[in-house]
PDB file as gemmi writes it, atoms N, CA and C in Angstrom:
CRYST1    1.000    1.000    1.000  90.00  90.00  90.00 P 1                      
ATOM      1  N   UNK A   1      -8.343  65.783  61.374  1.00  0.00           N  
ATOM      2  CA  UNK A   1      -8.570  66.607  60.204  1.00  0.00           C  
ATOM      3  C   UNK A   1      -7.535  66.215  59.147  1.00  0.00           C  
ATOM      4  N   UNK A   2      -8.012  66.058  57.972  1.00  0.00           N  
ATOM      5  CA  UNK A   2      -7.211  65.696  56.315  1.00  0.00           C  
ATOM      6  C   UNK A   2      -6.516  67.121  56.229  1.00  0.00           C  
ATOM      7  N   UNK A   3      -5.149  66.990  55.532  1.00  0.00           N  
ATOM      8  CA  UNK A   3      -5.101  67.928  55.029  1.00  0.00           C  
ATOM      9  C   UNK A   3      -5.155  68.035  53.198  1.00  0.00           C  
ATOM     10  N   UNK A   4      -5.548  68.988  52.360  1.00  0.00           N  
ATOM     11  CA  UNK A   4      -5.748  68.823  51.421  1.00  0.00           C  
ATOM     12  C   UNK A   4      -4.299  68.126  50.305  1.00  0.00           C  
ATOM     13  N   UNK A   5      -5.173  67.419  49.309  1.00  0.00           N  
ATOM     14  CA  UNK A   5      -3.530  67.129  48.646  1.00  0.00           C  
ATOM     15  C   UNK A   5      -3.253  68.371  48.080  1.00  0.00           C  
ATOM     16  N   UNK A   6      -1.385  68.473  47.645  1.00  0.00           N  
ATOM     17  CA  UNK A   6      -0.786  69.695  47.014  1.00  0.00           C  
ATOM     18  C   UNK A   6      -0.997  69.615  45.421  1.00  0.00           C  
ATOM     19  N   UNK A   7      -1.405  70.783  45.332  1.00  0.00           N  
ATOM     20  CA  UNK A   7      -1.607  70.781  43.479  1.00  0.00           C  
ATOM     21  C   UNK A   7      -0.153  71.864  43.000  1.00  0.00           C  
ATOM     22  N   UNK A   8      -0.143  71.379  42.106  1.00  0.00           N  
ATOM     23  CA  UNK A   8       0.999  71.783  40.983  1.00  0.00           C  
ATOM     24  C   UNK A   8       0.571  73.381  40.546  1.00  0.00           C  
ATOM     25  N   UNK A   9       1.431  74.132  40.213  1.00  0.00           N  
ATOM     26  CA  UNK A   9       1.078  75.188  39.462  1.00  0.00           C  
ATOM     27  C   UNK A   9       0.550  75.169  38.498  1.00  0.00           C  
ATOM     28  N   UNK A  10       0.623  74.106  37.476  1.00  0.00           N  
ATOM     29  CA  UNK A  10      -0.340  74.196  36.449  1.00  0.00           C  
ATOM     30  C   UNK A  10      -1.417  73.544  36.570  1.00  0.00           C  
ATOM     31  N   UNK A  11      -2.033  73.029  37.871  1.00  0.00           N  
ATOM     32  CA  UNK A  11      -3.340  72.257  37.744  1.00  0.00           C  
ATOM     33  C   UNK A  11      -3.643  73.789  38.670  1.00  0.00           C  
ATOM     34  N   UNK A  12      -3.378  74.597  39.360  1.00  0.00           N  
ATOM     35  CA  UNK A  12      -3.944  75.857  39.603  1.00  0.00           C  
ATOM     36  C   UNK A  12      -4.119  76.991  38.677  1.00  0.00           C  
ATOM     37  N   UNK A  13      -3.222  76.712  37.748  1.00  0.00           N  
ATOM     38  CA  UNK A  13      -3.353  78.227  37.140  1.00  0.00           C  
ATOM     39  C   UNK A  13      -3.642  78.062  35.535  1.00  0.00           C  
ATOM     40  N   UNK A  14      -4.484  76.666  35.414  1.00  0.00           N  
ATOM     41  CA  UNK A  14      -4.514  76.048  34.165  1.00  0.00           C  
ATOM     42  C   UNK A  14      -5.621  76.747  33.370  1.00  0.00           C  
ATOM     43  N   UNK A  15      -6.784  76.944  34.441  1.00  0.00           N  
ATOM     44  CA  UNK A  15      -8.328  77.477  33.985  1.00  0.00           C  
ATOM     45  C   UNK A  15      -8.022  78.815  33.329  1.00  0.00           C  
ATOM     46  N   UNK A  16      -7.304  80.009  34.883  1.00  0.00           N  
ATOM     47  CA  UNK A  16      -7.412  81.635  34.389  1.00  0.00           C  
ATOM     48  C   UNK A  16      -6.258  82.211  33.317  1.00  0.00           C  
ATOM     49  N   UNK A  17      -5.310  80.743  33.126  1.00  0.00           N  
ATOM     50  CA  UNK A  17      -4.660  81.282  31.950  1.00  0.00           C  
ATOM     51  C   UNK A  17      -5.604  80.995  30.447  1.00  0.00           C  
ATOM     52  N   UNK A  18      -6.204  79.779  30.261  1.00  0.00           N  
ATOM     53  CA  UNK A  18      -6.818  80.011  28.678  1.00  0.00           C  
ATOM     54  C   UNK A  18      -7.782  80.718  29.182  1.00  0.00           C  
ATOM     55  N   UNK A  19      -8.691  80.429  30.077  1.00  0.00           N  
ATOM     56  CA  UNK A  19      -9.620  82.213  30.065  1.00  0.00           C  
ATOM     57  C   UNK A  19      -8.768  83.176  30.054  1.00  0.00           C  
ATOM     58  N   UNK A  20      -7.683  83.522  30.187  1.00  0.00           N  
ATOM     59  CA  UNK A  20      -7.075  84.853  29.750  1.00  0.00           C  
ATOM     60  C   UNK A  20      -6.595  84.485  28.403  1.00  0.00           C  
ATOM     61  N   UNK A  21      -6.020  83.719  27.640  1.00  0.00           N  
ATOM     62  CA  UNK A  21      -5.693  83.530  26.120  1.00  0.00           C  
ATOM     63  C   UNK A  21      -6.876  84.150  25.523  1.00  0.00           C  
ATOM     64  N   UNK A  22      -8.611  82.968  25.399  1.00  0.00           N  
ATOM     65  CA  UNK A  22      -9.483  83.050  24.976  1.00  0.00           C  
ATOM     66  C   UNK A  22      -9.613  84.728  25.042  1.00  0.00           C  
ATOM     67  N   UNK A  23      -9.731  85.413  26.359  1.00  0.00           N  
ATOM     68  CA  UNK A  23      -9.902  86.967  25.757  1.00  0.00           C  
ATOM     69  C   UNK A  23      -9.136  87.417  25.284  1.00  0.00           C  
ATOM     70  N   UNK A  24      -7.736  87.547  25.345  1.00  0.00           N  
ATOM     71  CA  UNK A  24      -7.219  88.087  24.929  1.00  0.00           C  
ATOM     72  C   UNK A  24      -7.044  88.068  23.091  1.00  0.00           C  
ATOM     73  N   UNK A  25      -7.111  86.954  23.093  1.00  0.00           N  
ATOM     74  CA  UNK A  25      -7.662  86.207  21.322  1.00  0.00           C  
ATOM     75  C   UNK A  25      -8.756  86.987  20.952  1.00  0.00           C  
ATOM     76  N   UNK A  26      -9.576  87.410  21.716  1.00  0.00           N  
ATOM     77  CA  UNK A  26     -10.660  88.127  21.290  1.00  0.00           C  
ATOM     78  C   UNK A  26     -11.012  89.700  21.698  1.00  0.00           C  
ATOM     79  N   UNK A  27     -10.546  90.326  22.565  1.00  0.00           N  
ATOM     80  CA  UNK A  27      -9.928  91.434  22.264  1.00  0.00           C  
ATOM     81  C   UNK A  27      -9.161  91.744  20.422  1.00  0.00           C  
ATOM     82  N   UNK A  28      -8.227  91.188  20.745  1.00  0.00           N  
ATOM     83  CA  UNK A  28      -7.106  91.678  19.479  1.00  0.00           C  
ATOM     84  C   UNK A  28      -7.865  91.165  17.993  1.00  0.00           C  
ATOM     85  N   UNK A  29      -8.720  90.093  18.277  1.00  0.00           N  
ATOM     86  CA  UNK A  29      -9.617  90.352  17.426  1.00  0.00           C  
ATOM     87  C   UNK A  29     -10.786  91.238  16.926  1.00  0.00           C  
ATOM     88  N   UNK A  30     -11.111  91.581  18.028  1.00  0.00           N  
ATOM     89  CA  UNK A  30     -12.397  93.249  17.729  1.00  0.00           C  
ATOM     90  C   UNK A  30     -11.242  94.046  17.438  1.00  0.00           C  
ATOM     91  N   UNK A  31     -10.342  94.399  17.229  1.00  0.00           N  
ATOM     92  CA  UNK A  31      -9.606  95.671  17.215  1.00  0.00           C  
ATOM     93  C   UNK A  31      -9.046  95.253  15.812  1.00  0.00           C  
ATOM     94  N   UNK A  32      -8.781  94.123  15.048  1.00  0.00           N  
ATOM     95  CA  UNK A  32      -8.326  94.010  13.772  1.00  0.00           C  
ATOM     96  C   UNK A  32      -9.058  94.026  12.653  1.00  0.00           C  
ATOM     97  N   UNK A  33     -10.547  93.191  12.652  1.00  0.00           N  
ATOM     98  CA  UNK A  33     -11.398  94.008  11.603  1.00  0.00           C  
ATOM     99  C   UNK A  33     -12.488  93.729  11.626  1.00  0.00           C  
ATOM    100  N   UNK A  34     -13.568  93.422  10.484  1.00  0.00           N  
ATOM    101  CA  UNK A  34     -14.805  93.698  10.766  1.00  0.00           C  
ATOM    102  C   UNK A  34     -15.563  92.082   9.723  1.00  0.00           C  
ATOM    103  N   UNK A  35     -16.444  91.830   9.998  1.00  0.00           N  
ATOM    104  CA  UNK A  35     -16.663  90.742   9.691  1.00  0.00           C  
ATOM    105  C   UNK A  35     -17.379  89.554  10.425  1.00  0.00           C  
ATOM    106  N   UNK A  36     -15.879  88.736   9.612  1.00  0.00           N  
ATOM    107  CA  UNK A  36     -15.593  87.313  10.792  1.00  0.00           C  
ATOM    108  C   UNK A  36     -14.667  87.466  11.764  1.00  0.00           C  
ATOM    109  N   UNK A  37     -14.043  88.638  11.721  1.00  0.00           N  
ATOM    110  CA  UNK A  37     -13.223  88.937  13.400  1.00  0.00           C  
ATOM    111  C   UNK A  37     -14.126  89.414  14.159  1.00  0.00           C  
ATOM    112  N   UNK A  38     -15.578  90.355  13.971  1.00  0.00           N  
ATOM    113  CA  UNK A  38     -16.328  90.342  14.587  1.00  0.00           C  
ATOM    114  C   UNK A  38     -16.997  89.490  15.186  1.00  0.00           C  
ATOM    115  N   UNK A  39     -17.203  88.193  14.562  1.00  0.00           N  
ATOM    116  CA  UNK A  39     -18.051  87.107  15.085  1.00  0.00           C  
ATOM    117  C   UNK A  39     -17.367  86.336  15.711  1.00  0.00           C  
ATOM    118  N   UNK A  40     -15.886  86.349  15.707  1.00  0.00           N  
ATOM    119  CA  UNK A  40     -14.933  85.789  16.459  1.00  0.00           C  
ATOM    120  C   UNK A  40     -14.766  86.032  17.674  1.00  0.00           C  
ATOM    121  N   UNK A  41     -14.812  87.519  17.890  1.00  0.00           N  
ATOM    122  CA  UNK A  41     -14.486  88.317  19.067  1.00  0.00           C  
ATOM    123  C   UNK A  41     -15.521  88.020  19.991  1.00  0.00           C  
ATOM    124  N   UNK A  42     -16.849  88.130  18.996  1.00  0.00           N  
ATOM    125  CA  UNK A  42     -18.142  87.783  19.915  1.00  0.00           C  
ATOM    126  C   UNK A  42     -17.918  86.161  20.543  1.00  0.00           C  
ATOM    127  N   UNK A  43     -17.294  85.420  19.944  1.00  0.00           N  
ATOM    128  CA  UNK A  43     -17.508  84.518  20.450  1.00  0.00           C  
ATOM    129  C   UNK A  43     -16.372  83.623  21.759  1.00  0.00           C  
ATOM    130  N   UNK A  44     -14.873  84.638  21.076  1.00  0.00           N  
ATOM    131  CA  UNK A  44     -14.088  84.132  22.198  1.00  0.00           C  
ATOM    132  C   UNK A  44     -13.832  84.912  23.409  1.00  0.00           C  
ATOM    133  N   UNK A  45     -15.195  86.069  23.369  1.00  0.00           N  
ATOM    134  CA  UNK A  45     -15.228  87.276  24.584  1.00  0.00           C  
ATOM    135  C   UNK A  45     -16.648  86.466  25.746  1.00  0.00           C  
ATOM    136  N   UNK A  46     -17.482  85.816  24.726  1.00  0.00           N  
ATOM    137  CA  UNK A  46     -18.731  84.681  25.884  1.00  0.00           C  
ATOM    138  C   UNK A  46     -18.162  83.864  25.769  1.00  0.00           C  
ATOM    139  N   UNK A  47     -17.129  83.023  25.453  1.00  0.00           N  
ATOM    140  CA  UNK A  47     -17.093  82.015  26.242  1.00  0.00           C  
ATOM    141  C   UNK A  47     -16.659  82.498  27.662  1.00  0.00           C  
ATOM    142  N   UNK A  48     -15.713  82.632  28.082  1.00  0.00           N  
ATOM    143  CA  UNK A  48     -15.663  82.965  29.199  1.00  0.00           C  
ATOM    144  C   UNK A  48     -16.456  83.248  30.341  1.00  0.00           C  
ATOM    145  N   UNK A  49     -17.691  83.803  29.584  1.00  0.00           N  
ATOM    146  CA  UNK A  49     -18.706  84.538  30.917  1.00  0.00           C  
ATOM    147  C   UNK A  49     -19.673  83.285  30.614  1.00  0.00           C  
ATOM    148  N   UNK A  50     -19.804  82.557  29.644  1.00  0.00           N  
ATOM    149  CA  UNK A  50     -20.771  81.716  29.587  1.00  0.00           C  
ATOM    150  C   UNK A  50     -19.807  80.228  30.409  1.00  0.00           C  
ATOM    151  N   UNK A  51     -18.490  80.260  30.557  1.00  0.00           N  
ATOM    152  CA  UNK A  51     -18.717  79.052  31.221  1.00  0.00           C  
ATOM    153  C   UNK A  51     -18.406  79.665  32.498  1.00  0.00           C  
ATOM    154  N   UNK A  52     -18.153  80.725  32.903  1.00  0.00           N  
ATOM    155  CA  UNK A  52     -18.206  80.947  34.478  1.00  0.00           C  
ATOM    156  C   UNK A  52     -19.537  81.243  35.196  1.00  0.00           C  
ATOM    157  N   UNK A  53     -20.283  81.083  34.414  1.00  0.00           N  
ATOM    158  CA  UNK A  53     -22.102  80.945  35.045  1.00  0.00           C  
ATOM    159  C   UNK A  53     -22.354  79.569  35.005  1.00  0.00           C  
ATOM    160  N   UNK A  54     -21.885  79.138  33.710  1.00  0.00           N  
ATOM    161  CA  UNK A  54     -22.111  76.922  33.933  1.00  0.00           C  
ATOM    162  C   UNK A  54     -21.366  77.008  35.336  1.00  0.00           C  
ATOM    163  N   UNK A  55     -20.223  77.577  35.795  1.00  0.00           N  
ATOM    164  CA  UNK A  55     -19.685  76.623  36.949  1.00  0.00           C  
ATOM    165  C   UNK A  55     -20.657  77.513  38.126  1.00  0.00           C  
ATOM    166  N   UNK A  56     -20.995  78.738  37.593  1.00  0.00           N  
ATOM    167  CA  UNK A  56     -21.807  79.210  39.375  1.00  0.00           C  
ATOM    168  C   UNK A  56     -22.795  78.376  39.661  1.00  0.00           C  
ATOM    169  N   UNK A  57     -23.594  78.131  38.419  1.00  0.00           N  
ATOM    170  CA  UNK A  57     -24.798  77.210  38.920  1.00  0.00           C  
ATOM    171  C   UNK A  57     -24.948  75.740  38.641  1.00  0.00           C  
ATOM    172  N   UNK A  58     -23.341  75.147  39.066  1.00  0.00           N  
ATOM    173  CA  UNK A  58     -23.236  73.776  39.040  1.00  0.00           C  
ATOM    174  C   UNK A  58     -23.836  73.322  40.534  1.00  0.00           C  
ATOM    175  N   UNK A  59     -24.351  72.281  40.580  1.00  0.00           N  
ATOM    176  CA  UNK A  59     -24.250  71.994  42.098  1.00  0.00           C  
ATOM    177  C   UNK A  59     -23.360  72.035  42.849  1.00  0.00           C  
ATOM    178  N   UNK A  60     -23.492  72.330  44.311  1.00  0.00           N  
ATOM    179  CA  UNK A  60     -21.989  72.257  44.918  1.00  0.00           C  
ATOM    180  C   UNK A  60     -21.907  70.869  45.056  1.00  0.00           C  
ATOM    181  N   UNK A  61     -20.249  70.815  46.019  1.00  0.00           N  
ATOM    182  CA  UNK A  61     -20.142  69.599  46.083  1.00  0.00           C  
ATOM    183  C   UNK A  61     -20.379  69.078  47.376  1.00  0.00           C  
ATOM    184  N   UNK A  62     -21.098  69.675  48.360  1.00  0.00           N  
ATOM    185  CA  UNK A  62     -21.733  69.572  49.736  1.00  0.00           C  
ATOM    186  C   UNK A  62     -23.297  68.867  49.100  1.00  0.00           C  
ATOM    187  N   UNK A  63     -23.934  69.412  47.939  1.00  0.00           N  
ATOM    188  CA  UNK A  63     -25.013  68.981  47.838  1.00  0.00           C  
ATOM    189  C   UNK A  63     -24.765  67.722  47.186  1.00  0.00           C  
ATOM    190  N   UNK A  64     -23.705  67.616  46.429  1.00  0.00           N  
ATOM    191  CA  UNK A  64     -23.868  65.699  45.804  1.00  0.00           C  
ATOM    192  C   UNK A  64     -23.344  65.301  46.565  1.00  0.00           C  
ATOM    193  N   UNK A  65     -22.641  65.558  47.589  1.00  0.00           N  
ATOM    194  CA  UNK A  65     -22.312  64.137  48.743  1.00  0.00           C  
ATOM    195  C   UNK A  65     -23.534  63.968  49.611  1.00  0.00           C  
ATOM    196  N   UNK A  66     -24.195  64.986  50.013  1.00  0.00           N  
ATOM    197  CA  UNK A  66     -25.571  64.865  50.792  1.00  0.00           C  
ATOM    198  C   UNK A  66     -26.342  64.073  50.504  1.00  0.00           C  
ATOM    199  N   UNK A  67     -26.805  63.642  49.047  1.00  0.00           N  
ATOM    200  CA  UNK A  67     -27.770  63.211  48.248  1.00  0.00           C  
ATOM    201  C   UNK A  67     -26.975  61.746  48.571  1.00  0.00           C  
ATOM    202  N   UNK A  68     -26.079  61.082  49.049  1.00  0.00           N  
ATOM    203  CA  UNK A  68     -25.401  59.611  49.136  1.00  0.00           C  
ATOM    204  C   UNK A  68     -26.160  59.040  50.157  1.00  0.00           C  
TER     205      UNK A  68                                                      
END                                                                             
């Protein structure tokens, strides 16, 4: 049995920190005004949920080695 290689703290904690910036950028934007902070907020509050559905329904990676 392999054991896995060691990753760094910032190749682990690289993703849920700008998904936490991105909301948080957009939070403090719905709460400052109305507009284009609205359309801002809307937009840096989906990204997040829109790319954590791109990665649910990526293929796994059991199915592209299968397909070899």
């Amino acid at each position: 049995m392999t054991r896995p290689a060691a990753r760094s703290l910032w190749m682990i904690f690289r993703w849920p920190l700008l998904i936490g910036v991105v909301s948080i950028v957009g939070l403090v934007s719905a709460l400052v005004g109305d507009g284009v902070w609205d359309a801002s907020s809307w937009a840096a509050l989906g990204l997040p949920a829109l790319g954590f559905g791109a990665w649910c329904l990526r293929p796994s990676m059991r199915a592209r080695e299968g397909r070899r």
